[in-house]
C-alpha positions, -999 to +999 in steps of 0.1 A: +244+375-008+247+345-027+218+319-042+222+284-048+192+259-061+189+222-059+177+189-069+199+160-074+227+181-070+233+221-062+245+247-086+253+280-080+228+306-091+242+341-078+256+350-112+225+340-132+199+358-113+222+392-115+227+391-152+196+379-166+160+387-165+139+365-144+121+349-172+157+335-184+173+329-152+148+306-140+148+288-173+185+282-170+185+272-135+158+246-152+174+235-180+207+229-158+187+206-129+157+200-142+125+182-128+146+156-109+144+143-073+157+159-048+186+146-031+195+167+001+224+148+010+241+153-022+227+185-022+244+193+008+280+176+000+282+193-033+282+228-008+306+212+012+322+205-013+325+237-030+311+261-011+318+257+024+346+280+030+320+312+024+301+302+058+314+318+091+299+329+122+284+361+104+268+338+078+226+331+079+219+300+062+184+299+045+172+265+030+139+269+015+126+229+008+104+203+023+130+181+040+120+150+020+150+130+012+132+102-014+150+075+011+182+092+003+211+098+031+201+129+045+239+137+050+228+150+091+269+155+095+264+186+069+236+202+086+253+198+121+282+215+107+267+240+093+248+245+123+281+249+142+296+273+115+268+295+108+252+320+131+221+308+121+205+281+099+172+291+090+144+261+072+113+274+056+098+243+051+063+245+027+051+214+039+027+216+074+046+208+102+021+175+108+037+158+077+074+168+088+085+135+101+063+113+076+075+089+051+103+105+033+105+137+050+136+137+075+127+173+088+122+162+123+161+154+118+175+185+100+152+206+127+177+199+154+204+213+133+186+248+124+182+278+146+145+281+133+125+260+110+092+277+101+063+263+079+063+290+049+039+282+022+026+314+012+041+344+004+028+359+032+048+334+055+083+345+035+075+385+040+075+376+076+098+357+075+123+381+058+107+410+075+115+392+111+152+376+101+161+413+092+147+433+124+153+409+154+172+381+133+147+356+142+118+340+126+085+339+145 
């Protein structure tokens, strides 16, 4: 399993949250993005970019954001490849489905390009979602 984490731009974090204690890691990943924007699209070509070649048809896919591009280019081409190459993209989106769609939020558009997009803003939604990807593969 590998971890990635985004705002203006993705970074790796597999090796940081194996070698240090949560405390640290998360202030790394922090100091190395900080409070920016997020930008999916660049988000998204930096794993292109870089990280592309570890997704295959045995691959899940889990994004964990709101979907809001701050007017960005939401970079649709990624998703839809990924879509193609994964066996499945799962979105837990922690935003209520009502304001997916509004202003900024182009989740309406990366929707079409996941196998399941779930509203998960508790932890009780990620248990089941976790606990539903690992015994049917599916989130309900």
């Amino acid at each position: 399993m590998r971890s990635f984490a985004f705002a203006n731009r993705l970074i790796e974090t597999s090796e940081i949250f194996e070698t240090k204690p949560f405390e640290e890691a998360i202030a790394e990943v922090m100091d190395q993005l900080g409070f920016r924007s997020s930008d999916y699209g660049r988000s998204l070509a930096d794993f292109e970019r870089n990280y592309l070649d570890a997704v295959d048809r045995r691959t899940t896919v889990v994004i964990l954001g709101d979907g809001r591009s701050n007017y960005g280019e939401p970079r649709l081409d990624i998703m839809k490849y990924l879509y193609e190459r994964a066996k499945r993209v799962v979105w837990l989106n922690p935003e209520p489905r009502v304001s997916w769609g509004l202003d900024d939020s182009v989740m309406l558009r990366y929707q079409q390009y996941c196998h399941v997009a779930a509203v998960c803003n508790r932890l009780r939604h990620l248990e089941d979602a976790v606990e539903n990807l690992l015994k049917t593969g599916r989130v309900r």
